[in-house]
Biotite code that builds the C-alpha atoms (Angstrom):
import biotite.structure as struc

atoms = struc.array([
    struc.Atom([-15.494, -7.344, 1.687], chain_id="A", res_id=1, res_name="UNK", atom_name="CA", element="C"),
    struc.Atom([-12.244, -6.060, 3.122], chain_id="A", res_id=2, res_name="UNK", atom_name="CA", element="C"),
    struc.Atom([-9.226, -4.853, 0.733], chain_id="A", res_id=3, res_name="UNK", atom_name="CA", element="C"),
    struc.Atom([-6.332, -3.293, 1.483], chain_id="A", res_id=4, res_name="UNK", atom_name="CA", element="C"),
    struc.Atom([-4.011, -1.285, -1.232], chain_id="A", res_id=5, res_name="UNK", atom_name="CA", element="C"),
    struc.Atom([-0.489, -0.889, -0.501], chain_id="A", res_id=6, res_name="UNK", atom_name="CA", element="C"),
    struc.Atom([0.851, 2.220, -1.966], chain_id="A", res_id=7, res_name="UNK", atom_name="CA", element="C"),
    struc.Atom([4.492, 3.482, -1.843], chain_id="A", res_id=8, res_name="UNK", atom_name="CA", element="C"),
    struc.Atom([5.885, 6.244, -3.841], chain_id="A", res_id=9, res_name="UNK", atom_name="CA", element="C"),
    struc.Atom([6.570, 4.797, -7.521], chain_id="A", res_id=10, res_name="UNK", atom_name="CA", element="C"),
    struc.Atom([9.649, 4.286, -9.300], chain_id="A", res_id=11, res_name="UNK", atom_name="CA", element="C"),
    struc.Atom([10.908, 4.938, -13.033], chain_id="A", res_id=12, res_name="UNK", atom_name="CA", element="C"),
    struc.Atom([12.735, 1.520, -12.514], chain_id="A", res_id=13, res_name="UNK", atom_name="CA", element="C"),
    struc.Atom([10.353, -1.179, -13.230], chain_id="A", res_id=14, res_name="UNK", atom_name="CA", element="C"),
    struc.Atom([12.293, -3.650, -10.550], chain_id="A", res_id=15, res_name="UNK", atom_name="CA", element="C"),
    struc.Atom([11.632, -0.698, -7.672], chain_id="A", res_id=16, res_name="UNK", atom_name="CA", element="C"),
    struc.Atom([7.512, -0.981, -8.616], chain_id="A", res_id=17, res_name="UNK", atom_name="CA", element="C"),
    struc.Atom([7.681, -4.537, -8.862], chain_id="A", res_id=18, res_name="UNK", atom_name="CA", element="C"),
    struc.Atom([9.036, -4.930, -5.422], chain_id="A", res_id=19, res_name="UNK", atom_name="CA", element="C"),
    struc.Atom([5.638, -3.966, -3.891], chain_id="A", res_id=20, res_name="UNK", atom_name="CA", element="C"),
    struc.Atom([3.922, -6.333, -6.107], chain_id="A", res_id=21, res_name="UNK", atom_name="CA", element="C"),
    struc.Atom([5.972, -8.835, -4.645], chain_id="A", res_id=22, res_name="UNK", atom_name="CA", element="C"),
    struc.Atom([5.057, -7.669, -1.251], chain_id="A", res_id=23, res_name="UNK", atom_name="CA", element="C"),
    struc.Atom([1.226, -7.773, -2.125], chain_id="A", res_id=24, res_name="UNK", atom_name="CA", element="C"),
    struc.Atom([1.592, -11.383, -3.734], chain_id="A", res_id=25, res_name="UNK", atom_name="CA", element="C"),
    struc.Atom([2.803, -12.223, -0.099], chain_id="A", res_id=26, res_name="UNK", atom_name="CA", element="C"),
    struc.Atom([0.082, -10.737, 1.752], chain_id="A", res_id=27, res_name="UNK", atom_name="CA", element="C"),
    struc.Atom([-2.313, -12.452, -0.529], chain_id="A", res_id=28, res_name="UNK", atom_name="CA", element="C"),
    struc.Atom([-1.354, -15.761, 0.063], chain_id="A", res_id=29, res_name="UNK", atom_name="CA", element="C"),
    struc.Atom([-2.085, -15.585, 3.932], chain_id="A", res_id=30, res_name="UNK", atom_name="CA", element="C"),
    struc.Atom([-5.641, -14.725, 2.847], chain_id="A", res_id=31, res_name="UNK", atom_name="CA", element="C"),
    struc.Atom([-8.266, -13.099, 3.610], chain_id="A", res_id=32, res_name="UNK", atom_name="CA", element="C"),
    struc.Atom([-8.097, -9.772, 2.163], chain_id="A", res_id=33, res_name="UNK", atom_name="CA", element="C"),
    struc.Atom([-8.491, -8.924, -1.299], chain_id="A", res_id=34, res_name="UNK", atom_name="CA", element="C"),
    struc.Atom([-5.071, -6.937, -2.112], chain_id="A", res_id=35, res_name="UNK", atom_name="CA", element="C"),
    struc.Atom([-4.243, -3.974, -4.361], chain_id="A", res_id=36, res_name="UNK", atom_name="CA", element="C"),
    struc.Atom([-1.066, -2.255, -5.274], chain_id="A", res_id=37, res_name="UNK", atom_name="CA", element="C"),
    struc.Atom([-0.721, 1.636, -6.051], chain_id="A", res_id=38, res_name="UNK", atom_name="CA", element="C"),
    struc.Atom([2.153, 3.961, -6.475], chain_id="A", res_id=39, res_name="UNK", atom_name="CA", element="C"),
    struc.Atom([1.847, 7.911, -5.516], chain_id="A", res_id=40, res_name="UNK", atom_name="CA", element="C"),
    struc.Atom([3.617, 8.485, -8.998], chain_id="A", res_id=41, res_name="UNK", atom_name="CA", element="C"),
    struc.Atom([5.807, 8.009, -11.786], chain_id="A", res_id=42, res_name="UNK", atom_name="CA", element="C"),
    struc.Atom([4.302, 4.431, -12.634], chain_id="A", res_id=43, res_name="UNK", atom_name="CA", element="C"),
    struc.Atom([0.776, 2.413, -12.389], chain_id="A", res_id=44, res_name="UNK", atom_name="CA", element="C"),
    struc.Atom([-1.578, 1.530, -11.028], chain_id="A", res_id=45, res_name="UNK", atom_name="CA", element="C"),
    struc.Atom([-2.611, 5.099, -9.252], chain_id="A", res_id=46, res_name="UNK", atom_name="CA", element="C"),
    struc.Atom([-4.502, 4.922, -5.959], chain_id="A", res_id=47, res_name="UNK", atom_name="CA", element="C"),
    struc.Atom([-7.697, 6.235, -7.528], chain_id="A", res_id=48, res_name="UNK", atom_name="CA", element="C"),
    struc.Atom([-7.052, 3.114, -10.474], chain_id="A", res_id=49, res_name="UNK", atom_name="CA", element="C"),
    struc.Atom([-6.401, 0.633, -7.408], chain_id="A", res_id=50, res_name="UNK", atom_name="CA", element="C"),
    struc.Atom([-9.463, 2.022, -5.168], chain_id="A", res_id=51, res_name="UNK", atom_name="CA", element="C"),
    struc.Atom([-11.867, 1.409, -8.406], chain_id="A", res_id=52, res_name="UNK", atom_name="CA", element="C"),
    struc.Atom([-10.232, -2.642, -8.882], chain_id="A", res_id=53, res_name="UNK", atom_name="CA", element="C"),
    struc.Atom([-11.044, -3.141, -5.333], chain_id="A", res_id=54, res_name="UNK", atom_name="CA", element="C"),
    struc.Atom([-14.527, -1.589, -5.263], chain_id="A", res_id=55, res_name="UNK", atom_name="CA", element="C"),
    struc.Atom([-15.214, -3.475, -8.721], chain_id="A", res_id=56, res_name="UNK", atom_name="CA", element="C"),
    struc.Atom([-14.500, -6.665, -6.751], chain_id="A", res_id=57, res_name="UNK", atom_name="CA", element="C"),
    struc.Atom([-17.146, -6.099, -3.939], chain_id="A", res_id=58, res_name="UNK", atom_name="CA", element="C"),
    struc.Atom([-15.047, -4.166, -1.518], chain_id="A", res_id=59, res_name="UNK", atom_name="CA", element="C"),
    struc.Atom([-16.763, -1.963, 0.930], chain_id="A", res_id=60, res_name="UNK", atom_name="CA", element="C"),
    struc.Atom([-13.651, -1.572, 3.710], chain_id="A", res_id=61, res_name="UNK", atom_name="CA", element="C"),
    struc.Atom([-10.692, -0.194, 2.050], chain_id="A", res_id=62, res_name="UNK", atom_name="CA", element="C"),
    struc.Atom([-7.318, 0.571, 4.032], chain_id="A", res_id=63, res_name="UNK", atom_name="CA", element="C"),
    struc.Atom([-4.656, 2.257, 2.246], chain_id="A", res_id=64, res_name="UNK", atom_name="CA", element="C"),
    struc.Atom([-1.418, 1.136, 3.701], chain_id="A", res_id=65, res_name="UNK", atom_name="CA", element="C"),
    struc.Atom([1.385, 3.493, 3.207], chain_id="A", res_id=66, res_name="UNK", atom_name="CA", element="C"),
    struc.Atom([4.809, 1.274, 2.151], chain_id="A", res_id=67, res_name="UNK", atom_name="CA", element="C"),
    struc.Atom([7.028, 3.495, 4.030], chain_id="A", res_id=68, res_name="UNK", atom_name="CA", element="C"),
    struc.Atom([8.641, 3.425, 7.355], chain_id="A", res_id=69, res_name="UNK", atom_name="CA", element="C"),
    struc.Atom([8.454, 6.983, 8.660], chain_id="A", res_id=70, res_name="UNK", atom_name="CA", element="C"),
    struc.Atom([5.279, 9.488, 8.934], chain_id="A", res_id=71, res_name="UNK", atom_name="CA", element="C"),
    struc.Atom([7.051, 11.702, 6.433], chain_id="A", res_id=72, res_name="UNK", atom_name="CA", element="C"),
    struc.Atom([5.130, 13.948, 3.926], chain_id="A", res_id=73, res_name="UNK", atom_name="CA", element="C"),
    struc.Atom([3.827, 11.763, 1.821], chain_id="A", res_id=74, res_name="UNK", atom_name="CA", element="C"),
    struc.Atom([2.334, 9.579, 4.938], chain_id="A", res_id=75, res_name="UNK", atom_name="CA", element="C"),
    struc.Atom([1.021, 12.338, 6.263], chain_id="A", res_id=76, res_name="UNK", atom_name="CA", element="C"),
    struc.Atom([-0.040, 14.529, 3.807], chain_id="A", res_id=77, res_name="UNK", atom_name="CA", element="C"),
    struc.Atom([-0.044, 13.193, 0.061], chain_id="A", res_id=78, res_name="UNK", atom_name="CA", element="C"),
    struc.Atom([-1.198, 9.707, 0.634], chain_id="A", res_id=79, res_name="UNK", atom_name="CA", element="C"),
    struc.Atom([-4.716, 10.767, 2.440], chain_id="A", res_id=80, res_name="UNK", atom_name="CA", element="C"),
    struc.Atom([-5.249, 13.245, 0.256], chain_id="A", res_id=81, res_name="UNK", atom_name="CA", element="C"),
    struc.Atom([-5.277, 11.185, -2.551], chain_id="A", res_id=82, res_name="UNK", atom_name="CA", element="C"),
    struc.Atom([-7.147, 8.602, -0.774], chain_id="A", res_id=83, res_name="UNK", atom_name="CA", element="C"),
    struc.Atom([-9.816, 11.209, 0.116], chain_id="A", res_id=84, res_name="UNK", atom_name="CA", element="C"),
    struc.Atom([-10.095, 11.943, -3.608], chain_id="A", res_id=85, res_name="UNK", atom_name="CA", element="C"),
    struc.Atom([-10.056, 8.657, -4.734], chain_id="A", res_id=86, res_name="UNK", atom_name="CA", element="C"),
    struc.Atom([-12.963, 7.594, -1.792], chain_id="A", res_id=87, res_name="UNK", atom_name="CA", element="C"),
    struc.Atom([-14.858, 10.723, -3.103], chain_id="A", res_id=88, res_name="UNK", atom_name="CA", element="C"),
    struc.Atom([-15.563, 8.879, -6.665], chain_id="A", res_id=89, res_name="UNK", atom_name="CA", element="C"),
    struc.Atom([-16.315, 5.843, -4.885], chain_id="A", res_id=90, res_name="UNK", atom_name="CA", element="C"),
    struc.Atom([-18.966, 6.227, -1.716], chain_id="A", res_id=91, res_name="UNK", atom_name="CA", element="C"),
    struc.Atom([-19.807, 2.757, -1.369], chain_id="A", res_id=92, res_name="UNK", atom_name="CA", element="C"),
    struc.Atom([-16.272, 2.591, -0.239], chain_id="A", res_id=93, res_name="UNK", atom_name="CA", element="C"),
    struc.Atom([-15.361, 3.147, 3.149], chain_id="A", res_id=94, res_name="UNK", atom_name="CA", element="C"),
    struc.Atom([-11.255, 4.645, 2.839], chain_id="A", res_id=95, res_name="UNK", atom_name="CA", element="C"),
    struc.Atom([-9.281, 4.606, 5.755], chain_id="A", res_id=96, res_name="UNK", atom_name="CA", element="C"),
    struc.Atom([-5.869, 5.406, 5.504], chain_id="A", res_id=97, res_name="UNK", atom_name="CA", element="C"),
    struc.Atom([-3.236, 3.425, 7.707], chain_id="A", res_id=98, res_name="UNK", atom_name="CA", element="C"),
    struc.Atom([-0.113, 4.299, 10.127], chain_id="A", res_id=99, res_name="UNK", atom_name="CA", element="C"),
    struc.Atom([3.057, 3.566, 7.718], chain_id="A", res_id=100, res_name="UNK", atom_name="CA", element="C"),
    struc.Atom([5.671, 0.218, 8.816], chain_id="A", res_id=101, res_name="UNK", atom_name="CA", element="C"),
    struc.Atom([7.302, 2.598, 11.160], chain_id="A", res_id=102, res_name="UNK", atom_name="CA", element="C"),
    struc.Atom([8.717, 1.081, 14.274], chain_id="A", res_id=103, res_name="UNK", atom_name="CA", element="C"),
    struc.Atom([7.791, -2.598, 14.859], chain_id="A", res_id=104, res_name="UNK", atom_name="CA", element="C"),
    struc.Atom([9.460, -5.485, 16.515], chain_id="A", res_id=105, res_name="UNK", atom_name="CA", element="C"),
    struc.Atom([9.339, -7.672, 13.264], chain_id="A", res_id=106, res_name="UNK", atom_name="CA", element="C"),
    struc.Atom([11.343, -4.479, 11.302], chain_id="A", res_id=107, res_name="UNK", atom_name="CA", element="C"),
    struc.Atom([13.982, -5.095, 14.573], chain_id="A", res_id=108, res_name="UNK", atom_name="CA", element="C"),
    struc.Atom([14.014, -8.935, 13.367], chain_id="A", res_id=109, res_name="UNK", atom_name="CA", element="C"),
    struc.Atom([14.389, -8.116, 9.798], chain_id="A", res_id=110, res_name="UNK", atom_name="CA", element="C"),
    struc.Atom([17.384, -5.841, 10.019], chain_id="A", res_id=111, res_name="UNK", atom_name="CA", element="C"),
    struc.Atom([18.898, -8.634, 12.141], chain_id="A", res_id=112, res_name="UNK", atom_name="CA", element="C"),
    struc.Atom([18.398, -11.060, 9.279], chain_id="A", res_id=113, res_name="UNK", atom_name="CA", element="C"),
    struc.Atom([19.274, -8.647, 6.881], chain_id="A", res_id=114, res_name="UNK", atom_name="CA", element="C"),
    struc.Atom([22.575, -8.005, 9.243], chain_id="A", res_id=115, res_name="UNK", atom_name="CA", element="C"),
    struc.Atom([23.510, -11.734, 8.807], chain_id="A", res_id=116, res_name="UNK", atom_name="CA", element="C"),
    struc.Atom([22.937, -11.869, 4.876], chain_id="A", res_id=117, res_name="UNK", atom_name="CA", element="C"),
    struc.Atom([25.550, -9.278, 4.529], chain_id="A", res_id=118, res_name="UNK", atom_name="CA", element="C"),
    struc.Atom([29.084, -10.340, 2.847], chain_id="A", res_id=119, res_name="UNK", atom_name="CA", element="C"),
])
């Protein structure tokens, strides 16, 4: 089974975190994926918490999705380093770690809708 955990960086504001839950619940419901949520830090679920939920569920494939728009530090650095040490307690995981959002033409749409919503 294929799962995918989206991870950003973790806020102490609870409405920050649940943002990328929200995100998650979206991908979900076009199916076809099982789908985790993990933060870097400061809140839960970790990415070693979210690889275990996904391998407990029968997932073999796992891509780690970084929730951030540029390959900064934590994209390029942090993020598969924890995903190495998470896929280290879990070998009947494969753990691939994906390119962040960066620049796609669907961000270009959604800064033009985001544009028109302003007041």
């Amino acid at each position: 089974m294929r799962a995918l955990i989206l991870i950003d960086h973790g806020s102490r504001r609870a409405e920050a975190n649940d943002q990328l839950e929200a995100i998650a619940a979206l991908v979900r419901e076009r199916g076809g994926v099982y789908v985790q949520i993990a933060h870097m830090e400061l809140a839960a679920p970790s990415l070693d918490d979210a690889l275990a939920e996904c391998v407990s569920a029968g997932a073999t494939d796992v891509i780690v999705v970084p929730y951030f728009l540029a390959p900064g530090r934590h994209v390029r650095e942090d993020i598969p380093h924890l995903a190495a040490e998470a896929a280290s307690r879990h070998p009947s995981a494969q753990v691939r770690v994906a390119p962040p959002l960066g620049v796609h033409a669907l961000l270009a749409d959604l800064v033009l809708a985001r544009a028109d919503e302003a007041r």
